[in-house]
MDTraj code that builds the backbone (N, CA, C; nanometers):
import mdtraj as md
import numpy as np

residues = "UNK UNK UNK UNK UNK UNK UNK UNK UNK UNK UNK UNK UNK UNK UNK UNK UNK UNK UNK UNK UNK UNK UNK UNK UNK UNK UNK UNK UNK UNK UNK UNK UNK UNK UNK UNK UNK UNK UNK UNK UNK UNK UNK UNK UNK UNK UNK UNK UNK UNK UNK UNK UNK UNK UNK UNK UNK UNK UNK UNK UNK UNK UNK UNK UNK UNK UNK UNK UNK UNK UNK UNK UNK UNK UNK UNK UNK UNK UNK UNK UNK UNK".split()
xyz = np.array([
    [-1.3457, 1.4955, -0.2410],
    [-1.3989, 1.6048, -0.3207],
    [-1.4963, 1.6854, -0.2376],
    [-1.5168, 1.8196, -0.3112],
    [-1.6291, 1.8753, -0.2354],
    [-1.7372, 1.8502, -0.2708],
    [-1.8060, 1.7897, -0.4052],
    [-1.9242, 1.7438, -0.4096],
    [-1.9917, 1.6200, -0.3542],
    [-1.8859, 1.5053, -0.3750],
    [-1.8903, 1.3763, -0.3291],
    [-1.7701, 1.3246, -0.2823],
    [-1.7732, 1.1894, -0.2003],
    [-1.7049, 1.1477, -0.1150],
    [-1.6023, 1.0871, -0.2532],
    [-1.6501, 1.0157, -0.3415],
    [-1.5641, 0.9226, -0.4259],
    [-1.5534, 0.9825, -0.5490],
    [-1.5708, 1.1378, -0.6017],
    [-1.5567, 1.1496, -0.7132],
    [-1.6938, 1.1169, -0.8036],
    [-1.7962, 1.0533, -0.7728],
    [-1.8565, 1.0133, -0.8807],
    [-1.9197, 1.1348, -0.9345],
    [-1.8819, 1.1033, -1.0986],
    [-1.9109, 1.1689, -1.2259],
    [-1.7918, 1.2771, -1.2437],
    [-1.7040, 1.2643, -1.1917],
    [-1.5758, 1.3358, -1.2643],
    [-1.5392, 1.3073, -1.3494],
    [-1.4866, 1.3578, -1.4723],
    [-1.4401, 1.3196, -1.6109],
    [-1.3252, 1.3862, -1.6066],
    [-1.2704, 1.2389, -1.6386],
    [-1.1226, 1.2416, -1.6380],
    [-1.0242, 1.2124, -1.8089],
    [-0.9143, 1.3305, -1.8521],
    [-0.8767, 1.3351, -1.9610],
    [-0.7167, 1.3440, -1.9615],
    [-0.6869, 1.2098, -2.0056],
    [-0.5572, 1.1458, -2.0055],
    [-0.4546, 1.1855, -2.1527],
    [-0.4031, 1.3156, -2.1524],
    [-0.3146, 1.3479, -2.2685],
    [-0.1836, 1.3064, -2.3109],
    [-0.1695, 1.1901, -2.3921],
    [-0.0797, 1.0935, -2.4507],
    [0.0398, 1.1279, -2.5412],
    [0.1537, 1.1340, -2.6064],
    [0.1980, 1.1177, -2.7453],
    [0.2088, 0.9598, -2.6899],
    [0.2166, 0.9133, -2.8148],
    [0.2614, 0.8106, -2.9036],
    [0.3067, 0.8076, -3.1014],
    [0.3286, 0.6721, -3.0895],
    [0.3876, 0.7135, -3.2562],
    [0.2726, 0.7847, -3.3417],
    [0.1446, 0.7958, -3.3152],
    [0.0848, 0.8651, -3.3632],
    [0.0522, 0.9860, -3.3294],
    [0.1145, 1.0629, -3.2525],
    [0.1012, 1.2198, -3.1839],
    [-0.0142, 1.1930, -3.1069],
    [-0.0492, 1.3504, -3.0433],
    [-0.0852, 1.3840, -2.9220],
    [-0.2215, 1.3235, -2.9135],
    [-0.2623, 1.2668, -2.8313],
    [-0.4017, 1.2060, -2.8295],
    [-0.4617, 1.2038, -2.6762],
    [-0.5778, 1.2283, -2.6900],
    [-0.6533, 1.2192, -2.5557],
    [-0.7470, 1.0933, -2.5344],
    [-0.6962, 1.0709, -2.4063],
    [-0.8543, 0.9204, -2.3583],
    [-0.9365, 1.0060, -2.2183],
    [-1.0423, 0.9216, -2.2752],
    [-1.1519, 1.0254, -2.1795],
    [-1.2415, 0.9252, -2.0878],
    [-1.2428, 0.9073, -1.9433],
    [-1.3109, 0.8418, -1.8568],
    [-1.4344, 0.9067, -1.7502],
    [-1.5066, 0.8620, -1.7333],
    [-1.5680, 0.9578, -1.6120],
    [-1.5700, 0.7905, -1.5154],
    [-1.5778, 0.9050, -1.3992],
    [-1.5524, 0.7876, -1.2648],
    [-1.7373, 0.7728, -1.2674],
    [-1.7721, 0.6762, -1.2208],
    [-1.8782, 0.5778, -1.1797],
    [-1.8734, 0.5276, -1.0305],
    [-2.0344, 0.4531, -0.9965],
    [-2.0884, 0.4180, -0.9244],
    [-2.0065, 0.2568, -0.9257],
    [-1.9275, 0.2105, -0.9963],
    [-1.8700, 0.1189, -1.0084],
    [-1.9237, -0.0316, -1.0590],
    [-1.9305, -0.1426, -1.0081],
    [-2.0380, -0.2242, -1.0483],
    [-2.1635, -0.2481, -1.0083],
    [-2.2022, -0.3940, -0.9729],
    [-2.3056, -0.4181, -0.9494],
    [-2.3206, -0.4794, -0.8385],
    [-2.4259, -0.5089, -0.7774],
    [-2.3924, -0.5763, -0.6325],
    [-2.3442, -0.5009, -0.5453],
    [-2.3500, -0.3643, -0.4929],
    [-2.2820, -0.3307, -0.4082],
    [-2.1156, -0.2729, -0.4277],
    [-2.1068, -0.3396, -0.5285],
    [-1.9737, -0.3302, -0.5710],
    [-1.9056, -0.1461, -0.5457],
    [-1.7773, -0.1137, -0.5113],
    [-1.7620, 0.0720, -0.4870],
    [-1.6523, 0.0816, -0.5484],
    [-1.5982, 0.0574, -0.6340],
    [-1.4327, 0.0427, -0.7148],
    [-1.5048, 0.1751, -0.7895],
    [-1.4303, 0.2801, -0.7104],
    [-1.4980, 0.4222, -0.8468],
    [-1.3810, 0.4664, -0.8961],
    [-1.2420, 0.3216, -0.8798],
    [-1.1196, 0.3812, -0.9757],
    [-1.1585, 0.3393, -1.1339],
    [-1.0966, 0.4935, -1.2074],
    [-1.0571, 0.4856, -1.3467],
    [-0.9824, 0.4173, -1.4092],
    [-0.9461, 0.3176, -1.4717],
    [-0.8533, 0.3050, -1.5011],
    [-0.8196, 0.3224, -1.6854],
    [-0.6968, 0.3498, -1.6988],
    [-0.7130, 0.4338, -1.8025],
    [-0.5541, 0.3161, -1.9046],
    [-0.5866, 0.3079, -2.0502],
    [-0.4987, 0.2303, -2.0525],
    [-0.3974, 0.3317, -2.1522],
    [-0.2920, 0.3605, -2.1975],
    [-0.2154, 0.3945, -2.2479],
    [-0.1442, 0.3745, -2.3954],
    [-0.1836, 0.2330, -2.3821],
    [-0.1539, 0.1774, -2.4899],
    [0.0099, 0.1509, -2.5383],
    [0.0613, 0.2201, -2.6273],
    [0.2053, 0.2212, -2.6141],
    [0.3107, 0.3365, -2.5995],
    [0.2608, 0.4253, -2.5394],
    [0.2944, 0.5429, -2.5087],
    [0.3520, 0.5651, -2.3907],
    [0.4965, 0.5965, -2.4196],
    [0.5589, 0.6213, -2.2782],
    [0.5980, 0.7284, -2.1807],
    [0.5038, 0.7927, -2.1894],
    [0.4511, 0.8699, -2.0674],
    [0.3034, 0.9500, -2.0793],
    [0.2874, 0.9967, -1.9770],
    [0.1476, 1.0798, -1.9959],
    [0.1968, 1.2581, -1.9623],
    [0.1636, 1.3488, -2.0713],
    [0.1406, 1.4814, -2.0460],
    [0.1005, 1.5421, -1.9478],
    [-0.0397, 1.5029, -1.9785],
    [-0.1275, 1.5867, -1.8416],
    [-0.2574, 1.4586, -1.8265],
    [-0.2958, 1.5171, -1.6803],
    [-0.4289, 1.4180, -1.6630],
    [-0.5095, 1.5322, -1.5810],
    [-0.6075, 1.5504, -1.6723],
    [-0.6912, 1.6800, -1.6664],
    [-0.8279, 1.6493, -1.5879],
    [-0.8755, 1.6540, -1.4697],
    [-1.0312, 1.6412, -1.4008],
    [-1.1393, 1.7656, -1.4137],
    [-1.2197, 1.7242, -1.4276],
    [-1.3395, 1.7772, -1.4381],
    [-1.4189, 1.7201, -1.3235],
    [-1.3777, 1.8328, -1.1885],
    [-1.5112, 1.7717, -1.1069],
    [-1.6378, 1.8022, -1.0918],
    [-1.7457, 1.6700, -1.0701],
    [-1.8626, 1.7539, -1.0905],
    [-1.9047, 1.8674, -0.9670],
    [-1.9746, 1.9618, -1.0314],
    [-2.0310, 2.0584, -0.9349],
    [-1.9311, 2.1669, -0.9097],
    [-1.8275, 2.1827, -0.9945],
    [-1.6863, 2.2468, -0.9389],
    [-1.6736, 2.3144, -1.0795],
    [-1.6115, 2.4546, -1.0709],
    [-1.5488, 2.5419, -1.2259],
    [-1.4283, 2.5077, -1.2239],
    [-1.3732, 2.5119, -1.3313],
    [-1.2150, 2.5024, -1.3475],
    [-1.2243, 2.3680, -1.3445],
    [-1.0685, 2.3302, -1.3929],
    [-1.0429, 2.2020, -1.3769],
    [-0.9102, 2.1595, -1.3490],
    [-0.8834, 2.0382, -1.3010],
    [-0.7611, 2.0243, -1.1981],
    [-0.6635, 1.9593, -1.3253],
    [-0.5057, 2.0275, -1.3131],
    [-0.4383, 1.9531, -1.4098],
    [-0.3197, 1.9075, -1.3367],
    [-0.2823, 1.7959, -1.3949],
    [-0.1634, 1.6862, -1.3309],
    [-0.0600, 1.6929, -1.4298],
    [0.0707, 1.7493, -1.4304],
    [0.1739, 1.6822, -1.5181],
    [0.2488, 1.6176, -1.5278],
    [0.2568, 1.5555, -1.6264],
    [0.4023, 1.4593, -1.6047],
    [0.3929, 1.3292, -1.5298],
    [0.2343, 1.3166, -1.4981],
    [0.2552, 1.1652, -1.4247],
    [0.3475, 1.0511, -1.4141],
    [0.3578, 1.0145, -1.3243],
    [0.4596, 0.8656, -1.3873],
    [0.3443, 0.7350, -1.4321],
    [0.3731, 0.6488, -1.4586],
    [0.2773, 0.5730, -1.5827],
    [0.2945, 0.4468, -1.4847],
    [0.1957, 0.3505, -1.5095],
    [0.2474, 0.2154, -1.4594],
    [0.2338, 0.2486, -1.2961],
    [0.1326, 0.3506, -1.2794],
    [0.1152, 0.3570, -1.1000],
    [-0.0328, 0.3706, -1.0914],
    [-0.0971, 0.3716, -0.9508],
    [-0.1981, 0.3582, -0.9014],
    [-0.2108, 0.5382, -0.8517],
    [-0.2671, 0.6212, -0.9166],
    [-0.2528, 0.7532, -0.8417],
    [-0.4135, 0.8200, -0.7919],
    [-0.3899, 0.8123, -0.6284],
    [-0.4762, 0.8649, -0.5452],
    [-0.4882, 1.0048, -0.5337],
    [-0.5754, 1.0699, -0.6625],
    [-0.6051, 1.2115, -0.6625],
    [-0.7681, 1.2821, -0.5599],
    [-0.6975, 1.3741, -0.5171],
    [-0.7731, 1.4223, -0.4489],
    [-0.8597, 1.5901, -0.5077],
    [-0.9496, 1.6019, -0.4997],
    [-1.0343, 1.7325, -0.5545],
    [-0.9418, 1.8497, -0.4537],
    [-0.8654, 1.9550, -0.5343],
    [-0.7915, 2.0778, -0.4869],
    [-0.8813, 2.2056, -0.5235],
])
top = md.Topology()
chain = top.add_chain()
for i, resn in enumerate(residues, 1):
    res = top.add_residue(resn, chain, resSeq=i)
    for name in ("N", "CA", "C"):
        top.add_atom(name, md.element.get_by_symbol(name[0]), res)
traj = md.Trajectory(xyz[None], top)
């Protein structure tokens, strides 16, 4: 990113259907744990919904916001600040 090296404090918004229609989950990336600990991945759960719409970032210090479509689900995805 251009503010920070790992993202921290980006808020991240994961747009779902499932049997209950369109729904959003909302994460912001972190300093991770404790101890030293640097895991500043999101992880985001889905629930029973088989696929994701969009995955929308909010980086900090940045206008606009970055949108992803169509992800594939069930992966590890290494996004980078554009």
């Amino acid at each position: 990113t251009s503010s920070n090296r790992q993202g921290i404090g980006a808020r991240i918004e994961v747009v779902i259907n499932d049997e209950n229609g369109s729904r959003s989950v909302y994460r912001t990336v972190s300093t991770g744990g404790s101890f030293g600990a640097n895991n500043s991945r999101a992880h985001v759960g889905i629930g029973t919904a088989e696929a994701i719409d969009q995955i929308i970032i909010k980086w900090p210090g940045a206008d606009g916001k970055q949108i992803i479509e169509n992800p594939d689900i069930n992966r590890l995805h290494k996004i980078s600040q554009s």
